[in-house]
Backbone bond lengths (Angstrom), bond angles and torsions (degrees), N, CA, C in turn:
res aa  C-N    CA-C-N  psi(-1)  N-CA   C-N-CA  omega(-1)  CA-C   N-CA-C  phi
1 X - - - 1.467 - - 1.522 110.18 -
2 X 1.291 117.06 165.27 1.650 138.09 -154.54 1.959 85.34 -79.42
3 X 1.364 107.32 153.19 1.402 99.07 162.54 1.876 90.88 -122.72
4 X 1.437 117.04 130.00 1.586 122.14 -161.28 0.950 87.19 -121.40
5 X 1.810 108.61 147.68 1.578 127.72 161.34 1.254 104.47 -122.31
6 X 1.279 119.30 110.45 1.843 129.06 -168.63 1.410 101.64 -95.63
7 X 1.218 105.65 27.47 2.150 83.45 178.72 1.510 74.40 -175.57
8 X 2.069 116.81 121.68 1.257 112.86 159.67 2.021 97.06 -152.35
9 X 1.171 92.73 157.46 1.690 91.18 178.74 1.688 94.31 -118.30
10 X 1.031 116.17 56.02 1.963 128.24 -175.49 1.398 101.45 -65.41
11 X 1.407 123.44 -67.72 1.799 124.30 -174.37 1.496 115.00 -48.83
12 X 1.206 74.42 132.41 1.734 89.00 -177.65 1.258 107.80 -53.52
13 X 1.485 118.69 169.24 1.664 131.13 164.79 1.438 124.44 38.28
14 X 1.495 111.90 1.69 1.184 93.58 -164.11 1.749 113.19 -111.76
15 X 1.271 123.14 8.08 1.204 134.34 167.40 1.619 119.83 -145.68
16 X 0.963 123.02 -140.01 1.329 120.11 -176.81 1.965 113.42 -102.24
17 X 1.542 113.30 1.69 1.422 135.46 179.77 1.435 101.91 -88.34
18 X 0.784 124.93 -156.91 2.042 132.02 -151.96 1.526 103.84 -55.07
19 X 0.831 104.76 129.34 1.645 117.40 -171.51 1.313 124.03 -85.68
20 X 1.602 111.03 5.67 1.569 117.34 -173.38 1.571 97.44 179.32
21 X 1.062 113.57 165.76 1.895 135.33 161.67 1.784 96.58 -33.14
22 X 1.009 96.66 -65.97 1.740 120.44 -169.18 1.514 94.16 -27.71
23 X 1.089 108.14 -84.00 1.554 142.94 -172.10 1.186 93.69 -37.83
24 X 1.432 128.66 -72.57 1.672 141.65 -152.98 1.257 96.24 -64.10
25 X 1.742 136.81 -47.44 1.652 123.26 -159.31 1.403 95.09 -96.00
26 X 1.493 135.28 -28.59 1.526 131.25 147.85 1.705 112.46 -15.97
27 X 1.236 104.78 -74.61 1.830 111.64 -171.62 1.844 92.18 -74.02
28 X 0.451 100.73 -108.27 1.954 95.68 -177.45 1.477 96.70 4.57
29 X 1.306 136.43 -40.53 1.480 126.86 174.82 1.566 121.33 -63.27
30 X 1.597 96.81 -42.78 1.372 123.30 -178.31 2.087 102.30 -66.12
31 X 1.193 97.05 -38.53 1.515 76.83 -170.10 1.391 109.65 -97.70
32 X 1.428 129.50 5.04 1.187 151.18 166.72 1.789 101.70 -74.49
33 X 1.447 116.93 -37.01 1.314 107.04 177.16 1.360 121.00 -54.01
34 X 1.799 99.91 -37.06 1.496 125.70 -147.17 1.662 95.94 -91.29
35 X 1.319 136.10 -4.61 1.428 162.73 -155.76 1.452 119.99 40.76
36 X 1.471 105.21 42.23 1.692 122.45 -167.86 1.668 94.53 -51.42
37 X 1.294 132.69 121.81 1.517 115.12 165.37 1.328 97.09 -81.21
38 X 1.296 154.56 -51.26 1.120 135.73 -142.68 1.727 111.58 -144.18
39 X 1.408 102.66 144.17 2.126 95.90 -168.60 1.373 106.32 -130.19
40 X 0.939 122.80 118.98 1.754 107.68 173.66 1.607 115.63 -91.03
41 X 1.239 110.81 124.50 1.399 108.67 -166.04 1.584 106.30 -86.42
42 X 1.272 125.93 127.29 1.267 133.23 -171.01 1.160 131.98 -140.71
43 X 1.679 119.10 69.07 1.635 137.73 -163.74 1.167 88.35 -84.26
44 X 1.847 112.68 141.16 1.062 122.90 171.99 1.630 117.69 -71.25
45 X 1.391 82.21 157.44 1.757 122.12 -160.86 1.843 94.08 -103.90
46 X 1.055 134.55 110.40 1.268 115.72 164.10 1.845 111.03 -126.54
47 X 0.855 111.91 114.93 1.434 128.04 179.37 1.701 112.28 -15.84
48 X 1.939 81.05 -74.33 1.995 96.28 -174.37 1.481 98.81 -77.20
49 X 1.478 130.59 28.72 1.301 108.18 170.20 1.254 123.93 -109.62
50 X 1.542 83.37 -33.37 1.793 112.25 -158.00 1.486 111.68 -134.85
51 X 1.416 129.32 157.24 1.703 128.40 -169.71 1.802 83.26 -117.73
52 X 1.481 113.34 158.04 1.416 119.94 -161.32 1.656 88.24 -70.37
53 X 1.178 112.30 -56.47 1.622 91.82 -159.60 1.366 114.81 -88.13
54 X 1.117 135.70 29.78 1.272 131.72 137.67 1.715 115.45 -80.00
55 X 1.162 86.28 -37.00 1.883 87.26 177.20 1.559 115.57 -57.65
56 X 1.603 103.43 -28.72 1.206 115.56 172.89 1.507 147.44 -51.60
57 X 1.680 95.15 -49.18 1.699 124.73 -170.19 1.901 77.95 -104.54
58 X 0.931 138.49 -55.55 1.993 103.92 172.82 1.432 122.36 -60.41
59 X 1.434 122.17 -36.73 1.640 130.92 163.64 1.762 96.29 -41.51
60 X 1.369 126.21 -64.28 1.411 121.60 -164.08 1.350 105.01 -61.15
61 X 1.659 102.59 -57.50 1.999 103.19 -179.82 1.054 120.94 -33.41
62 X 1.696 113.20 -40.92 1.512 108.83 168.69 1.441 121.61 -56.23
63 X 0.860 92.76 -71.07 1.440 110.74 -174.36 1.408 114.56 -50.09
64 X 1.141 153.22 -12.82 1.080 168.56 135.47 1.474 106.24 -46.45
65 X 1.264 117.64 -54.45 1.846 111.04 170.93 1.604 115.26 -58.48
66 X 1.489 97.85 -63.83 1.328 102.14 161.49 1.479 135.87 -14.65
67 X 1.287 91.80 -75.99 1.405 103.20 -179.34 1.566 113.02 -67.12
68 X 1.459 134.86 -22.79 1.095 119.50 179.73 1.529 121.24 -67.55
69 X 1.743 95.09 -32.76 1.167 111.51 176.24 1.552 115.93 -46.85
70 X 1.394 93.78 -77.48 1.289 100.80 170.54 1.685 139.93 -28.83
71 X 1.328 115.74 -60.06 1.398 127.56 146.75 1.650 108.00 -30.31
72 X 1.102 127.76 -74.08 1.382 139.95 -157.59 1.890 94.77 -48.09
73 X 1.119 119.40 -39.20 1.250 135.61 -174.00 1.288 111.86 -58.34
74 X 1.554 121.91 -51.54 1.023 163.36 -177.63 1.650 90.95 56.32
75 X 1.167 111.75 60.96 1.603 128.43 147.31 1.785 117.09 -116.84
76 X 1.067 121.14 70.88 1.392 132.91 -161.65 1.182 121.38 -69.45
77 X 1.727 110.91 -29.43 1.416 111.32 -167.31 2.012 100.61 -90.15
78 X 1.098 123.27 149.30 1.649 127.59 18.99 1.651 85.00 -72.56
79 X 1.721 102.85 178.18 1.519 135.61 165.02 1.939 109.24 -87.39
80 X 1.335 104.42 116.05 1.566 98.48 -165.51 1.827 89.87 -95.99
81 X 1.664 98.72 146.22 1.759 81.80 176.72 1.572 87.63 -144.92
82 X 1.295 111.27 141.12 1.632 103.11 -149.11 1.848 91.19 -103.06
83 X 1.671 105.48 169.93 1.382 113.35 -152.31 1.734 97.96 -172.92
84 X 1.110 119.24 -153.13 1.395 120.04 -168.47 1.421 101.52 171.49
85 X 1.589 107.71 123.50 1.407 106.27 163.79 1.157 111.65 -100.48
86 X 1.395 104.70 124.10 1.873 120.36 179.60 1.243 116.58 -89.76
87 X 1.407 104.49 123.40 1.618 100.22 165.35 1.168 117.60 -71.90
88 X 1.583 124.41 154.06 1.487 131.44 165.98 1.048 118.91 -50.85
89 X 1.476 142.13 112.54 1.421 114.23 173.44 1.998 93.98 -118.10
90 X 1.455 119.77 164.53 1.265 101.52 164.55 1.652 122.35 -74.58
91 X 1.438 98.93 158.50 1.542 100.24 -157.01 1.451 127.39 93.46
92 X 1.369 114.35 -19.12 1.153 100.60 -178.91 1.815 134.22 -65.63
93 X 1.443 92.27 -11.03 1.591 91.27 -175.51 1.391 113.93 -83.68
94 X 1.317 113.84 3.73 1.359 120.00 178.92 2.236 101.68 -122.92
95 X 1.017 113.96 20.59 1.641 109.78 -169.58 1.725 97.97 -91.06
96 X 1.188 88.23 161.95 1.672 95.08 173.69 1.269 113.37 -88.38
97 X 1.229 127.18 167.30 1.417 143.27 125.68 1.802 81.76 92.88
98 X 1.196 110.94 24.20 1.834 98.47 177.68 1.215 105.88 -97.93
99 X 1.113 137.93 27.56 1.547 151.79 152.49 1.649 113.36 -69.67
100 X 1.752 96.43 -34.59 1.842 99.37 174.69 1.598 117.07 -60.24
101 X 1.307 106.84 -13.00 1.480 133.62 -158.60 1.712 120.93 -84.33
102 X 1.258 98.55 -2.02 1.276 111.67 -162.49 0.975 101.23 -81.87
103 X 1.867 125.96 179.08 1.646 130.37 143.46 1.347 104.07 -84.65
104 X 1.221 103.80 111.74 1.718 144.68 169.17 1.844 95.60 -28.05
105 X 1.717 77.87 101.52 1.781 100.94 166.73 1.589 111.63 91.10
106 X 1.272 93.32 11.47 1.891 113.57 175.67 1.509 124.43 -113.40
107 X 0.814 131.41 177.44 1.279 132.92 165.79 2.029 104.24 -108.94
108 X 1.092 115.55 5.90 1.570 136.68 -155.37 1.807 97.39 -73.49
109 X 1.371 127.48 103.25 1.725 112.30 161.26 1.423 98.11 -113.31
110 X 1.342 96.27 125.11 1.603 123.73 174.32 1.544 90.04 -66.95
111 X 1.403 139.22 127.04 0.907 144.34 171.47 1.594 146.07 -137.07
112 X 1.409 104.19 105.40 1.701 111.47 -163.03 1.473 137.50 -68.08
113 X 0.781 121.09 84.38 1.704 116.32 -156.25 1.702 108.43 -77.73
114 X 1.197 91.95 166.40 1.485 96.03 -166.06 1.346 114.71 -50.16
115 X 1.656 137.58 165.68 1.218 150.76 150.70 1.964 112.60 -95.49
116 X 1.583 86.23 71.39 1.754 99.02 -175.62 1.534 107.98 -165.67
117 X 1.071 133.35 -164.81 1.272 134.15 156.51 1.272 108.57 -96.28
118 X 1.398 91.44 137.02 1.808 94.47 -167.02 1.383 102.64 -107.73
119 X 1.486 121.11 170.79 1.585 134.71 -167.47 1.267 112.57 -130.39
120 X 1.369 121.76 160.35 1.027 115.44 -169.94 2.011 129.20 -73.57
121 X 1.569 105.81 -11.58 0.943 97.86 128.57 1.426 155.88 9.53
122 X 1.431 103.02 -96.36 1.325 127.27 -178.77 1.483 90.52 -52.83
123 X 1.261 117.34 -74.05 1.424 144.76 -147.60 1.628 90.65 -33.89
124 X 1.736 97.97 -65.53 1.889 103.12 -170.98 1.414 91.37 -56.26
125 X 1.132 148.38 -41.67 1.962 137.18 -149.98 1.915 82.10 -65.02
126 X 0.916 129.66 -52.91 1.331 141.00 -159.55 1.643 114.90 -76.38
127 X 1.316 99.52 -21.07 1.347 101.15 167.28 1.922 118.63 -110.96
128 X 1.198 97.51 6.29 1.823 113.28 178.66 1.730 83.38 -104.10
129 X 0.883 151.64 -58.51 1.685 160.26 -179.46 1.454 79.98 -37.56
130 X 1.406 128.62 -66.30 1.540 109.08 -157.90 1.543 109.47 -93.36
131 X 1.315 115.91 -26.06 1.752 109.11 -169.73 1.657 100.50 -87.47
132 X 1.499 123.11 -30.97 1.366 99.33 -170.38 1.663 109.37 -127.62
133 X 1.460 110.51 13.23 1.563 121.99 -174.70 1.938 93.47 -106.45
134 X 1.535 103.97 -33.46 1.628 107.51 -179.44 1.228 93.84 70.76
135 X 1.135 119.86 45.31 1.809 125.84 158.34 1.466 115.35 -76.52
136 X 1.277 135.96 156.96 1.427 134.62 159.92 1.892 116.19 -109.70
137 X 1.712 100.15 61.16 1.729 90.23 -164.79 1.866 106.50 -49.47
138 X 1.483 97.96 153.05 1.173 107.64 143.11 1.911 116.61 -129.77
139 X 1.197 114.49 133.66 1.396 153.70 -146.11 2.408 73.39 -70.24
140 X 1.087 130.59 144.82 0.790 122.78 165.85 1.587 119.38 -110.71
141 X 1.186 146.51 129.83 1.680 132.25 -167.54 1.664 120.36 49.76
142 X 1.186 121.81 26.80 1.533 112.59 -176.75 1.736 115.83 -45.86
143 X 1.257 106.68 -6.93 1.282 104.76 177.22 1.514 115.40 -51.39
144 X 1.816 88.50 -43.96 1.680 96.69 -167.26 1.610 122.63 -75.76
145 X 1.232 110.43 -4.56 1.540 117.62 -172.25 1.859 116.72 -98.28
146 X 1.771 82.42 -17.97 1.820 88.19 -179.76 1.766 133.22 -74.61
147 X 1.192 89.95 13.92 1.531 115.03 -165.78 1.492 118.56 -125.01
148 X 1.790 108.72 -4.57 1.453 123.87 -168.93 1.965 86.58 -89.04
149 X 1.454 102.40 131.30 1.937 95.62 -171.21 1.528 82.20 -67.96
150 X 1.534 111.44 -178.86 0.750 145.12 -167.38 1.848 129.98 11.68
151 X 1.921 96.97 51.07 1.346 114.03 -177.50 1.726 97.98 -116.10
152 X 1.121 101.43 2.36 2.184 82.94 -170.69 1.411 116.70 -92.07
153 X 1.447 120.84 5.77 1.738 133.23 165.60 1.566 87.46 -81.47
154 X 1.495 129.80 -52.96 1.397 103.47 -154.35 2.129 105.81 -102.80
155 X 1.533 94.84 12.96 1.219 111.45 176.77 1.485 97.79 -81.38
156 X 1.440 127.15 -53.28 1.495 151.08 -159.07 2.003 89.39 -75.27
157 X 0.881 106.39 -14.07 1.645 113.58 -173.13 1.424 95.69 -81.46
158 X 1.267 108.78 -76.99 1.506 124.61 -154.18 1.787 103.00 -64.93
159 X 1.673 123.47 -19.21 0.932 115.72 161.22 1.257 139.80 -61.35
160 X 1.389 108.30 -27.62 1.603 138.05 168.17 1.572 111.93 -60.48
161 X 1.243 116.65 -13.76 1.183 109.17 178.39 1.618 113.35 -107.20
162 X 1.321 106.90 177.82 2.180 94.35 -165.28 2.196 91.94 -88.87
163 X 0.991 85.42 75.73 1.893 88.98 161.12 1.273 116.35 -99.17
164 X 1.497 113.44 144.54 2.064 94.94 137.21 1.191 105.58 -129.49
165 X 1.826 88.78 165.14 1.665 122.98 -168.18 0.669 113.46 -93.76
166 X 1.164 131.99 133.53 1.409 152.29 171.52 1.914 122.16 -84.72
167 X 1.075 161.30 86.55 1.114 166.82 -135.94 1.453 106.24 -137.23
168 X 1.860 100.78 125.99 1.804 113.26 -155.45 2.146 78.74 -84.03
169 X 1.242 104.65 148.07 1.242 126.53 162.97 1.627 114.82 -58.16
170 X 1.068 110.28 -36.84 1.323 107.68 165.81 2.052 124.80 -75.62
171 X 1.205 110.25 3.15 1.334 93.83 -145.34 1.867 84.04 -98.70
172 X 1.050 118.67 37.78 1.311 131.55 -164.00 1.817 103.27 -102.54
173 X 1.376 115.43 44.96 1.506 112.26 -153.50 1.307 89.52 -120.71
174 X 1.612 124.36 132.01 1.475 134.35 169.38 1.276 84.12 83.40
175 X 1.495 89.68 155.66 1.886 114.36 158.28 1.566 104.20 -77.81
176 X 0.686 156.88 9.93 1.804 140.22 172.37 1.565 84.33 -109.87
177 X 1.642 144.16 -36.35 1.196 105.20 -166.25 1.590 93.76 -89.50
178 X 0.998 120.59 -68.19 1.552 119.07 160.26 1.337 112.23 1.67
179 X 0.984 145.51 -55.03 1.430 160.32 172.77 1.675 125.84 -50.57
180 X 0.924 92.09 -72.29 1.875 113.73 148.48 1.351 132.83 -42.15
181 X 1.407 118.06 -52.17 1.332 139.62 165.58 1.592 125.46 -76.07
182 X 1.207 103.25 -5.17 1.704 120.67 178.99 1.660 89.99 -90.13
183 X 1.740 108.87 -60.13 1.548 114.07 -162.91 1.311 92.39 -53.79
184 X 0.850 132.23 -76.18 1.825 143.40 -172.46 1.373 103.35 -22.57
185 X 1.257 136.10 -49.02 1.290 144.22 166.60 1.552 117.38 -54.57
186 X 1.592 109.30 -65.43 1.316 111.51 -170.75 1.954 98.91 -64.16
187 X 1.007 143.61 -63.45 1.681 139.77 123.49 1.334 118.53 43.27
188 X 1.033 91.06 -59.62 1.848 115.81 176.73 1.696 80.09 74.90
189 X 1.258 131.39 51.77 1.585 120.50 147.98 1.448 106.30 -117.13
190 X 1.256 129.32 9.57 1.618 115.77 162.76 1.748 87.90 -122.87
191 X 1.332 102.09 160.39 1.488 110.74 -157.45 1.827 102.61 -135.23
192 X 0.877 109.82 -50.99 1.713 106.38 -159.21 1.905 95.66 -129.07
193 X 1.363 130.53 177.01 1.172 142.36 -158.39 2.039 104.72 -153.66
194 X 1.122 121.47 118.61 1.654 143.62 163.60 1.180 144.72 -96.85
195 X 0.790 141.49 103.46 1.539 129.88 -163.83 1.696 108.80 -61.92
196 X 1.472 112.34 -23.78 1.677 135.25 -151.73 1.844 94.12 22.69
197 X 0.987 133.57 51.29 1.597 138.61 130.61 1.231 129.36 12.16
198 X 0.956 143.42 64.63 1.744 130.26 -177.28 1.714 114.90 -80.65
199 X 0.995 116.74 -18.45 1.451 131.78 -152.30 1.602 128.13 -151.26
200 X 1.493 124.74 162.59 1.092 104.09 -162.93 1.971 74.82 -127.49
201 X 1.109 131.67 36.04 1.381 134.88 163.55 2.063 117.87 -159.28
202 X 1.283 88.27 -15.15 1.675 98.61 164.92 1.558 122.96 -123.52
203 X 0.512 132.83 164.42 1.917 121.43 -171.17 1.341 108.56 15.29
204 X 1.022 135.08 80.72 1.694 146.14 -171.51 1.675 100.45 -108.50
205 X 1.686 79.53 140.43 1.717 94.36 166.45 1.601 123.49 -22.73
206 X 1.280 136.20 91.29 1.064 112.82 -138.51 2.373 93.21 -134.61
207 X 1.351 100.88 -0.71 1.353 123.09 -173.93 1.438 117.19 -15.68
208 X 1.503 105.50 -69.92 1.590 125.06 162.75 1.482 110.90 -13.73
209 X 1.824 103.32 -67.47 1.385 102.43 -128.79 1.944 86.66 -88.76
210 X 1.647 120.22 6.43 1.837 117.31 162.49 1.549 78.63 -83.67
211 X 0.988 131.22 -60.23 1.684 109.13 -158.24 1.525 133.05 -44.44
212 X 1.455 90.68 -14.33 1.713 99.59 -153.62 1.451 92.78 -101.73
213 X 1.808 118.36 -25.82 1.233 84.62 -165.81 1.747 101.37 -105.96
214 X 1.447 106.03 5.87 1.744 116.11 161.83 1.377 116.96 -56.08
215 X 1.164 104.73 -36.08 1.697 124.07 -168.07 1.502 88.00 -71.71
216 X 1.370 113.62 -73.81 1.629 116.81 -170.52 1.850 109.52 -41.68
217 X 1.233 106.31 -48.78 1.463 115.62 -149.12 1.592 102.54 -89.72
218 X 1.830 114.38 -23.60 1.167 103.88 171.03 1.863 111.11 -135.98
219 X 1.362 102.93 8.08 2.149 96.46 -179.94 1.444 80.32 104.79
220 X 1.761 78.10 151.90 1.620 103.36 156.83 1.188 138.24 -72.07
221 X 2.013 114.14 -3.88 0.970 116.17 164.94 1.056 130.60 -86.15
222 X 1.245 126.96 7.85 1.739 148.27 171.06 1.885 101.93 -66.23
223 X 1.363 95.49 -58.35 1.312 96.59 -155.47 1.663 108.96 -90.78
224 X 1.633 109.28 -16.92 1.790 105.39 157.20 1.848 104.62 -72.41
225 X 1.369 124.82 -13.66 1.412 99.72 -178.40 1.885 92.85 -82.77
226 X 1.314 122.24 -47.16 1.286 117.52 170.48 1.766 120.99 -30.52
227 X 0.929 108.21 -49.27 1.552 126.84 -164.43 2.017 89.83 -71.07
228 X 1.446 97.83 -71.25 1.861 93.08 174.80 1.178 129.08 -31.40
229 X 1.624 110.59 -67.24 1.368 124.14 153.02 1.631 118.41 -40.02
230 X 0.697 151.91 0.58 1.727 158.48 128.63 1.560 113.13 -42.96
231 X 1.469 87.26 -82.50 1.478 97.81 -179.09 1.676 118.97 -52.46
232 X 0.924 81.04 -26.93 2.038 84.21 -174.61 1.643 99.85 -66.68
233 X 1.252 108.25 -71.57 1.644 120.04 177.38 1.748 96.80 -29.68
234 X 1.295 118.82 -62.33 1.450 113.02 -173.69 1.372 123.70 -98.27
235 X 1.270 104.24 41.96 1.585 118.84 -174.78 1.786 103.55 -62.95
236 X 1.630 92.86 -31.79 1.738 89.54 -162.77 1.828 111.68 -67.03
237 X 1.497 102.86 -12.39 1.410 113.33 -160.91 1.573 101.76 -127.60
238 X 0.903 130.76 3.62 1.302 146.96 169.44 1.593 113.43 -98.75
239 X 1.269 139.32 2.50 1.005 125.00 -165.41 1.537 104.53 -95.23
């Protein structure tokens, strides 16, 4: 089975993740150590910042350096397959052109929800995104939102609906979060595992070291249902 990194900021220059060429084939080395086959690269998307297709033709510019680099190396693996994590903004379940938004050859939006207490609102934008847009969200870092007080009524919401979660490899810190984030797994309500990466010396490719201690804290059958659940999501581009 595939070993997947669902959340990475790898392309150069183009968000607040690797800050140059340098940086970008650095972590691609790093997760090549770790034997990541496959990374989805996912620089943020922000609504009030940016219009989709500008985000677009700099998303490619990158990636176009990138990749030459890379090639030139002829150390190829992991497989980078590019994507975008979108922030929530309101409106979005009704915006245009958020189909550009996807992971490339999916119906897949990596998707960032607010850093607030969220309303129910949001909740329906997120459930019109999947019942009448035919989106497949996945929830991006839920680690980080489970700890905002008074988010676990509309946390307990958004679970109810057909998502998957995404969970940063790092967020495996203390036994109470460790703890929590295992159940969520064994649960089958957290689904897939990210490094979300910015750097090749600060938030670094870091994939392995959630795997290793999932494996410890919950069996190896945690992390082959993780690994399945990968491939399935990217069945369309995996074949």
């Amino acid at each position: 089975m595939s070993k997947i990194d669902f959340h990475s900021h790898i392309l150069p220059g183009i968000d607040d993740g690797a800050r140059n060429l340098e940086t970008s084939y650095n972590m691609h080395q790093m997760a090549r150590q770790q034997e990541v086959d496959l990374m989805l690269a996912t620089p943020h998307f922000y609504a009030s910042q940016d219009r989709i297709d500008n985000f677009l033709k700099r998303r490619e510019e990158a990636w176009v350096q990138f990749h030459d680099t890379v090639e030139a190396s002829e150390e190829t693996e992991p497989r980078i397959i590019l994507g975008a994590e979108v922030a929530f903004f309101d409106g979005i379940s009704r915006a245009r052109d958020i189909e550009k938004l996807t992971i490339q050859g999916t119906n897949l939006m990596l998707l960032e929800m607010p850093f607030e207490i969220w309303n129910s609102q949001q909740i329906k934008e997120v459930e019109y995104l999947i019942k009448e847009r035919k989106f497949q969200i996945i929830i991006a870092h839920l680690d980080r939102f489970l700890w905002i007080p008074g988010n676990k009524k509309w946390i307990k919401e958004l679970l109810e609906l057909p998502v998957s979660i995404q969970i940063n490899a790092d967020a495996f810190d203390g036994w109470m979060h460790t703890r929590n984030l295992v159940k969520l797994f064994k649960e089958g309500k957290a689904h897939v595992l990210g490094s979300d990466c910015h750097g090749a010396h600060h938030r670094v490719p870091n994939l392995q070291d959630g795997r290793d201690i999932l494996e410890k804290k919950a069996g190896k059958e945690v992390l082959e249902q993780i690994d399945r659940q990968g491939e399935k999501l990217l069945s369309a581009i995996l074949k």
